[in-house]
C-alpha positions as a Markdown table, in Angstrom:
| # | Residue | x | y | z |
|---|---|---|---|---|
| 1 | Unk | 8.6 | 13.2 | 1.6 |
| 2 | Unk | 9.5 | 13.2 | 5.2 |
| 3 | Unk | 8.9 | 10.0 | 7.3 |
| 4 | Unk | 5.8 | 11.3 | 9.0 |
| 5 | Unk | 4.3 | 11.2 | 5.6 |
| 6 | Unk | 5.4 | 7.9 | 4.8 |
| 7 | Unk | 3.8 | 6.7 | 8.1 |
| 8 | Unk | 0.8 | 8.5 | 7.8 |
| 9 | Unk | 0.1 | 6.3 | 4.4 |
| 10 | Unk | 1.7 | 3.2 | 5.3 |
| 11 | Unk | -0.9 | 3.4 | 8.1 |
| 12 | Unk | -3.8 | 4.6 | 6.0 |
| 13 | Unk | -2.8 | 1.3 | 3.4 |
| 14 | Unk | -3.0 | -0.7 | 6.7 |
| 15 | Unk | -6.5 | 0.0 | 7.5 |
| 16 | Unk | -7.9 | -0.4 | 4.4 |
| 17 | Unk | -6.7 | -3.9 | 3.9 |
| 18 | Unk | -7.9 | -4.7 | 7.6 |
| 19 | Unk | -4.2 | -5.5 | 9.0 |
| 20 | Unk | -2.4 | -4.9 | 11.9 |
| 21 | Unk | 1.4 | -4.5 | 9.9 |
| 22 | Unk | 3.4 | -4.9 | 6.8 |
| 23 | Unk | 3.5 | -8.9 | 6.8 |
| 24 | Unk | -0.1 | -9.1 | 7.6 |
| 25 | Unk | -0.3 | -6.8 | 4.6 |
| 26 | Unk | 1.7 | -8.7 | 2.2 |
| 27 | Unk | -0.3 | -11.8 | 3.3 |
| 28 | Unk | -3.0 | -10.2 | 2.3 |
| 29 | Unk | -1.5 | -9.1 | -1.0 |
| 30 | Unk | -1.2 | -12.7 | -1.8 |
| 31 | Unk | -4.3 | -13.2 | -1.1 |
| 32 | Unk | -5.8 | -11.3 | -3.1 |
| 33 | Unk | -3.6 | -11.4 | -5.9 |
| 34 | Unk | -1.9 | -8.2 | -6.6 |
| 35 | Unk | -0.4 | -7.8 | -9.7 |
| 36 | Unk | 2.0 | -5.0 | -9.6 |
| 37 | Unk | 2.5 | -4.2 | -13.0 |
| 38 | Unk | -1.1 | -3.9 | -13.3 |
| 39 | Unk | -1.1 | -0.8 | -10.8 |
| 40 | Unk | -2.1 | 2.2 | -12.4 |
| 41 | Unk | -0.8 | 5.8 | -10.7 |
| 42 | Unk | -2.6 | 8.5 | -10.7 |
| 43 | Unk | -1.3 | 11.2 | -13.6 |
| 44 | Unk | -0.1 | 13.3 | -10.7 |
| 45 | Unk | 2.5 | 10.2 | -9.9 |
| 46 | Unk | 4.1 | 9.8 | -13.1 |
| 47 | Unk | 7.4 | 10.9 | -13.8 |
C-alpha cells in the first residue's frame, strides 16, 4: 500500500464518523463503543 492509499482511507473513515482528524476520531470511538475484537474483515482481508 503506498501512503496515498492510506490517506485516501484514513480520510474516507474521517468523513463517515463526521470528524475533522484522528483524535476527534478516537473520541468518537469511545463514544460509541468500539470493540475491536468484535471487528469482522471482509474474506478478502484475511490472511
Amino acid at each position: 500500500m503506498s501512503e496515498a492509499t492510506i490517506k485516501a482511507h484514513v480520510t474516507a473513515v474521517l468523513r463517515k464518523l463526521g470528524v475533522n482528524n484522528r483524535t476527534q476520531a478516537v473520541l468518537m470511538a469511545g463514544r460509541l463503543a468500539v470493540d475491536p475484537d468484535g471487528v469482522v474483515l471482509p474474506p478478502e482481508e484475511i490472511d
